[in-house]
C-alpha positions in Angstrom: 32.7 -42.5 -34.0 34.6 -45.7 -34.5 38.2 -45.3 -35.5 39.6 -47.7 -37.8 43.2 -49.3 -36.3 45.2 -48.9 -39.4 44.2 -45.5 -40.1 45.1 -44.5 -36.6 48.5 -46.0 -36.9 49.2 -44.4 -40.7 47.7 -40.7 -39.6 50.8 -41.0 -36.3 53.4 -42.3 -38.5 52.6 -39.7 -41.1 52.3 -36.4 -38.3 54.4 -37.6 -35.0 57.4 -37.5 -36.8 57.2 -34.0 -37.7 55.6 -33.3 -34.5 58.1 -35.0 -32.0 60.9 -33.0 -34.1 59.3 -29.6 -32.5 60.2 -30.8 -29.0 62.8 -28.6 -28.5 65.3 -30.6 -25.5 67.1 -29.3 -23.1 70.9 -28.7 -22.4 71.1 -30.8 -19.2 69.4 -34.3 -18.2 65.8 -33.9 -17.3 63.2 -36.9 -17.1 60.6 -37.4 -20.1 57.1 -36.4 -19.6 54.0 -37.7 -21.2 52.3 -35.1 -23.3 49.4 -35.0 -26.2 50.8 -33.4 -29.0 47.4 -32.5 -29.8 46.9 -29.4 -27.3 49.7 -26.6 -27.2 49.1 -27.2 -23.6 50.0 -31.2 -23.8 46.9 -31.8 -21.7 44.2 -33.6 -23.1 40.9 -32.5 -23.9 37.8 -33.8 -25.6 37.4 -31.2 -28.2 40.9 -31.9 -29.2 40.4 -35.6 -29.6 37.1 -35.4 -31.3 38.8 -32.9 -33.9 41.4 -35.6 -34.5 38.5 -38.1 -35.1 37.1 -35.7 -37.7 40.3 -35.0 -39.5 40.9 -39.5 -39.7 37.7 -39.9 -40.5 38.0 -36.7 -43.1 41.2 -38.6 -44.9 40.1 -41.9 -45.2 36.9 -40.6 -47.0 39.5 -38.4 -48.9 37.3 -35.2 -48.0 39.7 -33.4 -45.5 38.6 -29.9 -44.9 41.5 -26.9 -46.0 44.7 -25.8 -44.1 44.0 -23.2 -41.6 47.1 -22.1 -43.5 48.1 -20.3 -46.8 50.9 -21.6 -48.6 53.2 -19.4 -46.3 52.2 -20.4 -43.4 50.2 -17.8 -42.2 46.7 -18.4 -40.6 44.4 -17.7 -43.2 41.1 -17.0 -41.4 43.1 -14.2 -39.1 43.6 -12.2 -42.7 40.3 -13.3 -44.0 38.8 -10.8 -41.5 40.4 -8.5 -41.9 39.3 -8.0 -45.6 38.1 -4.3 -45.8 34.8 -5.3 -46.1 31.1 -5.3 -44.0 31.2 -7.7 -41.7 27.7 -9.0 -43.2 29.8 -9.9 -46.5 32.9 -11.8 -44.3 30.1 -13.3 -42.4 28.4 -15.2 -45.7 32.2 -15.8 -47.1 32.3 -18.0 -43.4 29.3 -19.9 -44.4 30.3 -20.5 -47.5 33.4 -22.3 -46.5 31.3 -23.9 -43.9 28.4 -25.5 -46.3 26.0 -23.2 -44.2 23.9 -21.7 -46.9 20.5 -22.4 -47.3 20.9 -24.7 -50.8 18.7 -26.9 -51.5 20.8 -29.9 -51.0 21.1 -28.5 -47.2 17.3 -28.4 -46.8 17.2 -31.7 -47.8 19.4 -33.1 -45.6 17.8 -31.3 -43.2 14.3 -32.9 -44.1 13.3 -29.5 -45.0 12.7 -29.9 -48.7 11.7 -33.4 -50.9 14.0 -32.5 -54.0 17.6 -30.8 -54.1 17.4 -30.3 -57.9 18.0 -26.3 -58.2 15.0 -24.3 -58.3 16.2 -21.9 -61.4 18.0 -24.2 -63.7 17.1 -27.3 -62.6 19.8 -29.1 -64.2 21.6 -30.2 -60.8 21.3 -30.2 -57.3 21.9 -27.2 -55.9 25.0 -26.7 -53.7 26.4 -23.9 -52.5 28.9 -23.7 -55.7 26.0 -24.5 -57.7 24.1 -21.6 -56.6 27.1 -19.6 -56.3 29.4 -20.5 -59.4 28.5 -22.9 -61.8 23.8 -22.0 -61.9 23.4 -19.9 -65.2 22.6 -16.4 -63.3 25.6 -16.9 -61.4 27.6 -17.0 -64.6 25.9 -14.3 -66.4 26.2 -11.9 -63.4 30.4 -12.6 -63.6 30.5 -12.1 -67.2 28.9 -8.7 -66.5 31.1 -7.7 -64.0 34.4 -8.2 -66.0 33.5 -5.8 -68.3 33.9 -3.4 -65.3 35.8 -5.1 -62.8 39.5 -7.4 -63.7 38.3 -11.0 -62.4 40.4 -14.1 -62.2 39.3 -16.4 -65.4 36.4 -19.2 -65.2 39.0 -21.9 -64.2 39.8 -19.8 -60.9 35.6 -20.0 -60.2 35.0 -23.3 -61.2 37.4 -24.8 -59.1 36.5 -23.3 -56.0 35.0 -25.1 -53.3 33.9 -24.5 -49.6 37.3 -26.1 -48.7 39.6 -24.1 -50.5 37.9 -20.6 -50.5 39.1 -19.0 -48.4 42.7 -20.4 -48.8 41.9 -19.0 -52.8 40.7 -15.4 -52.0 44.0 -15.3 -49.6 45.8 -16.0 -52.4 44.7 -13.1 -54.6 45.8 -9.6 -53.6 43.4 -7.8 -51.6 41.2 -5.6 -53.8 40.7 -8.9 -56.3 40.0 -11.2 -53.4 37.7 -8.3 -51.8 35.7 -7.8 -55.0 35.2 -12.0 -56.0 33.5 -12.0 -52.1 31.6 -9.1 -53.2 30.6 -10.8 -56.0 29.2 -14.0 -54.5 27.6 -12.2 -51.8 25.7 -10.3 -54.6 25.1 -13.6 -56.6 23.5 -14.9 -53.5 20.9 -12.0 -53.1 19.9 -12.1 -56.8 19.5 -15.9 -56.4 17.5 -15.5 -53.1 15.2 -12.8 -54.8 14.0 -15.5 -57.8 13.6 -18.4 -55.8 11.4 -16.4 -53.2 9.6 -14.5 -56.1 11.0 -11.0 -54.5 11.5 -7.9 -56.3 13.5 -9.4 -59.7 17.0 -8.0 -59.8 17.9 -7.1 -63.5 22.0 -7.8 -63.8 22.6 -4.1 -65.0 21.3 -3.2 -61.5 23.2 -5.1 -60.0 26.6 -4.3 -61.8 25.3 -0.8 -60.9 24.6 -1.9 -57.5 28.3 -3.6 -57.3 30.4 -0.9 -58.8 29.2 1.9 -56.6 29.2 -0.4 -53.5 32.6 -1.0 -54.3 33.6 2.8 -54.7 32.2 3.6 -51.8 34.0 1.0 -49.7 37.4 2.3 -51.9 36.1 6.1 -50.7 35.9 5.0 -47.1 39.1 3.5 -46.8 40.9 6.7 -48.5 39.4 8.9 -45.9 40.4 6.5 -43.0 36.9 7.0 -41.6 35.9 4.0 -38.9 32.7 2.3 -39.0 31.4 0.8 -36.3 29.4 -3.1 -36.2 26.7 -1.5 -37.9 27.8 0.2 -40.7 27.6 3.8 -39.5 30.4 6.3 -40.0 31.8 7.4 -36.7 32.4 11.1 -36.4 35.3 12.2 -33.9 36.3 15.6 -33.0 39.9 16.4 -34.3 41.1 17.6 -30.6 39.7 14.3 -29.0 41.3 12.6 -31.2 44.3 14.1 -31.3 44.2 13.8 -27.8 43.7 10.7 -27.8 46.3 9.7 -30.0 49.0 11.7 -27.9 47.3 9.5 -25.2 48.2 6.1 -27.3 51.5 7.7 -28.1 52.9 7.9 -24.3 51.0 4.6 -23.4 52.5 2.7 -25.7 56.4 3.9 -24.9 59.1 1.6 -23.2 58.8 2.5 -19.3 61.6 2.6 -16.9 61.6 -0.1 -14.1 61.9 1.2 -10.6 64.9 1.7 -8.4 67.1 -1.1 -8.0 65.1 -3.3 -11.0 66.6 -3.7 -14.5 64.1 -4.2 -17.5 65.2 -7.2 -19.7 63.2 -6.8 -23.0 63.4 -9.9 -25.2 62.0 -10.6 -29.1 61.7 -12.8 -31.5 62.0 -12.8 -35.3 60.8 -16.2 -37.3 60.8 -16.9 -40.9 57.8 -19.0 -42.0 59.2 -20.1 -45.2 62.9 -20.4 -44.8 62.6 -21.8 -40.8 65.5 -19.3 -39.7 64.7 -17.0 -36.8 66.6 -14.4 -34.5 66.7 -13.5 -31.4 67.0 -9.8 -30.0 67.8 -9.1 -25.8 68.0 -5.3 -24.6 69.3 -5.2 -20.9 68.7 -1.3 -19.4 68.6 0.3 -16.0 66.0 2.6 -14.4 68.1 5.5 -16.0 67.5 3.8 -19.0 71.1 3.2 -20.1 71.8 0.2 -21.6 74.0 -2.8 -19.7 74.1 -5.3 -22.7 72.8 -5.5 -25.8 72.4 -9.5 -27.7 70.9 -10.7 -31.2 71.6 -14.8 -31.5 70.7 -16.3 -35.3 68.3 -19.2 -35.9 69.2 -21.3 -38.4 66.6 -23.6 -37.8 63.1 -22.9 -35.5 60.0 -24.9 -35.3 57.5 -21.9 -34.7 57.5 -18.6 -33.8 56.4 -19.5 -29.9 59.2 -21.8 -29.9 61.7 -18.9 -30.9 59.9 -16.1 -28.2 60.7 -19.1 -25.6 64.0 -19.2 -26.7 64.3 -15.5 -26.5 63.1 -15.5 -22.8 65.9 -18.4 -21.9 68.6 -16.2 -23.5 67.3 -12.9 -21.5 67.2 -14.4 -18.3 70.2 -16.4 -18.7 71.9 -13.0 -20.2 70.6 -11.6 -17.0 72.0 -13.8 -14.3 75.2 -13.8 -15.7 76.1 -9.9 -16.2 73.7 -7.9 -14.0 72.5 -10.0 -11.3 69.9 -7.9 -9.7 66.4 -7.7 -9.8 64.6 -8.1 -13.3 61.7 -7.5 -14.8 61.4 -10.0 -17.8 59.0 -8.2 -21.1 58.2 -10.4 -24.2 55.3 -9.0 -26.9 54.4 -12.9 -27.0 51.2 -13.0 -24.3 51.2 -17.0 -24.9 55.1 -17.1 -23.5 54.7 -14.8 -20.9 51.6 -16.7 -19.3 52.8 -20.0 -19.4 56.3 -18.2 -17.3 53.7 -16.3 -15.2 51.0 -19.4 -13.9 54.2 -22.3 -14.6 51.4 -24.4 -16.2 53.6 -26.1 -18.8 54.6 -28.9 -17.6 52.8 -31.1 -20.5 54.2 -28.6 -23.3 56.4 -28.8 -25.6 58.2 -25.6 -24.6 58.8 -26.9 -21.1 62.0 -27.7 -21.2 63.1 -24.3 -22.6 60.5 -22.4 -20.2 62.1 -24.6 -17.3 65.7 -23.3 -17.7 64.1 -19.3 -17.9 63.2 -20.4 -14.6 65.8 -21.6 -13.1 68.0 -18.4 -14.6 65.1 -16.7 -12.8 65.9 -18.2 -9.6 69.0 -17.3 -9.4 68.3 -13.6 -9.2 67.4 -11.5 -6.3 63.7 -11.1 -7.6 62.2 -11.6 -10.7 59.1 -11.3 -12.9 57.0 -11.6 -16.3 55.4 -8.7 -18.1 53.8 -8.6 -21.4 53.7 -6.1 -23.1 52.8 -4.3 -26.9 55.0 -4.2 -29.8 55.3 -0.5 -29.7 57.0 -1.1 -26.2 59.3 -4.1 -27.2 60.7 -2.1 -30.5 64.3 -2.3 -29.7 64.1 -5.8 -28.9 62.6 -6.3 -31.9 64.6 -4.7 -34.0 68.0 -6.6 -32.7 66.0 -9.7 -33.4 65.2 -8.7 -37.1 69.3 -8.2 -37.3 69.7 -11.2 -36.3 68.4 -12.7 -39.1 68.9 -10.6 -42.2 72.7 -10.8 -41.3 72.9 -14.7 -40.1 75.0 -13.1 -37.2 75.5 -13.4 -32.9 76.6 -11.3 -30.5 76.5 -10.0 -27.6 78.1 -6.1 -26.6 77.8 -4.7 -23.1 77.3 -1.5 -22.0 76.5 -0.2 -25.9 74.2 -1.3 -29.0 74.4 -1.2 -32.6 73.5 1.5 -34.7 70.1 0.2 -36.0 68.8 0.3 -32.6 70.6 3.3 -31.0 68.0 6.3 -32.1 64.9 4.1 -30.7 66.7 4.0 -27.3 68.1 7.3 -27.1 64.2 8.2 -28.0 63.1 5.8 -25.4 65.3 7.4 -23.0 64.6 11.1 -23.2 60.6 10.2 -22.8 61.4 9.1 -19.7 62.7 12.7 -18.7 59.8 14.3 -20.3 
């Protein structure tokens, strides 16, 4: 793929900026380093670069694919799966948004068929928002499903494309955007049955077939019943589970480090929208009783990696300074806590941050990295969280605030259990 000079230059002037701004620096002099930006690791790869080609050559044909965003900022496709739907029906929704049904206009590009035109109207060629949306059974099938189901209005439908799908059914609360993949999924069957001359599907049948699908799926997540990659109901014994469950319960409790170790357990809180974050540092012993508690405000963060690095600098700086002994660092962030663990940062953009945790490191006895689950981290997380509802530092020894008091105290008799 040939890349055009000028649109080279205009996509780094119009993404470095923002970018170079994430580089977080650090407090003392330290020597640049080259990195590419395009990599969280700053090393660079092949797949990376030929992405970048794609997404040039995508704007200057002005057919860039969507955000892997919504418009807050979360990752779109991570919800997208988890839709409470079959998998089967998340799967098409995927090819949808990747132009991988079998349309006509597909087979022909593929050499597959001669003509594109659509096989059951035959007034355009068929896409996959032909076949989906805008083909005349596609349309009657909606109409009869609003008489039983509340749909978003033809505007929403006819301006969806494989681009923005998923990005739209995000948008839409999750029963609505549940039901409109529903929908297509069905519209696809019916349309797949009268090109291929199958059994005709009437559309009372399938508003029939849609309705009680859809209660069933309701029915299923009311009872809380699992089912498993094939669609069958999984049947568990109410003393396994609740076995298993206590199980869950103690594995998932903050642990006491051993003799002569203190446990530093460090959070991060970040705001998508607004940018502010906080940061939240427990300190305790093997007896679990606390030696400092710390939540530091955010008023500005890049991301919320940049913000668990942050909160690993101030734990281990917090550390060397009031109870120099041997630590064990815990963050909930596995991305963090491996680039501490292996030291293989030195082309990211965190390195200068993850560079000074190491250094506060090294001036302890003995120290190390632990990752470990949310349900472990919780008073950490909690400080962090005050952080930034109240805009507020500070840093108490020996004690903690209220809001975090009962989880330790909790915390601390399990260990005596």
């Amino acid at each position: 793929m040939a890349w055009r000079t000028d649109v080279v230059h205009k996509y780094f002037m119009e993404h470095d900026a923002e970018q170079i701004l994430q580089l977080k620096l650090p407090r003392s002099k330290a020597e640049d380093f080259i990195a590419w930006l395009h990599e969280k690791s700053g090393a660079y790869s092949v797949k990376s670069a030929y992405k970048l080609a794609r997404d040039l050559q995508s704007e200057e044909d002005g057919t860039r694919q969507m955000s892997s965003s919504n418009q807050n900022g979360s990752p779109v496709w991570k919800s997208f799966w988890k839709i409470p739907l079959p998998h089967k029906v998340l799967i098409f929704g995927w090819k949808v948004a990747n132009n991988g049904l079998a349309t006509q206009d597909n087979k022909k590009r593929r050499g597959i068929e001669v003509t594109s035109m659509c096989k059951i109207c035959g007034v355009e060629e068929e896409s996959c928002m032909h076949a989906l949306i805008r083909c005349n059974h596609a349309k009657t099938l909606r109409d009869a499903m609003r008489a039983v189901w509340m749909l978003p209005d033809e505007n929403f439908f006819l301006s969806l494309t494989p681009e923005n799908l998923v990005v739209s059914v995000d948008n839409q609360d999750v029963d609505t955007g549940a039901k409109i993949l529903l929908l297509l999924w069905r519209t696809w069957q019916v349309r797949n049955n009268i090109t291929h001359e199958i059994e005709k599907l009437s559309f009372a049948k399938s508003v029939g077939f849609l309705t009680k699908h859809w209660t069933e799926l309701c029915s299923i997540r009311q009872d809380h019943r699992l089912d498993d990659t094939k669609g069958k109901t999984i049947i568990s014994d109410s003393l396994v589970a609740g076995r298993r469950e206590r199980e869950t319960t103690r594995v998932t409790q903050w642990e006491k480090p051993g003799d002569g170790w203190c446990k530093v357990n460090v959070d991060g809180a970040f705001e998508i929208s607004t940018r502010v974050g906080g940061i939240g540092v427990v300190i305790r012993d093997q007896t679990g009783s606390v030696i400092l508690s710390a939540w530091k405000y955010l008023a500005h963060g890049s991301d919320a990696e940049e913000v668990e690095a942050l909160a690993c600098r101030e734990g281990m700086q917090l550390a060397a300074e009031w109870c120099p002994s041997k630590v064990i660092l815990e963050s909930d962030c596995n991305y963090v806590v491996g680039l501490l663990r292996h030291g293989n940062f030195q082309r990211s953009r965190l390195k200068f941050l993850l560079e000074e945790t190491r250094e506060a490191g090294n001036m302890l006895p003995e120290w190390t990295t632990v990752h470990v689950r949310r349900e472990r981290n919780r008073a950490a997380h909690e400080l962090a969280q005050l952080a930034k509802r109240t805009t507020h530092s500070a840093v108490w020894r020996f004690t903690a605030p209220v809001c975090v008091e009962q989880i330790i105290a909790k915390e601390c008799n399990f260990i005596w259990e």
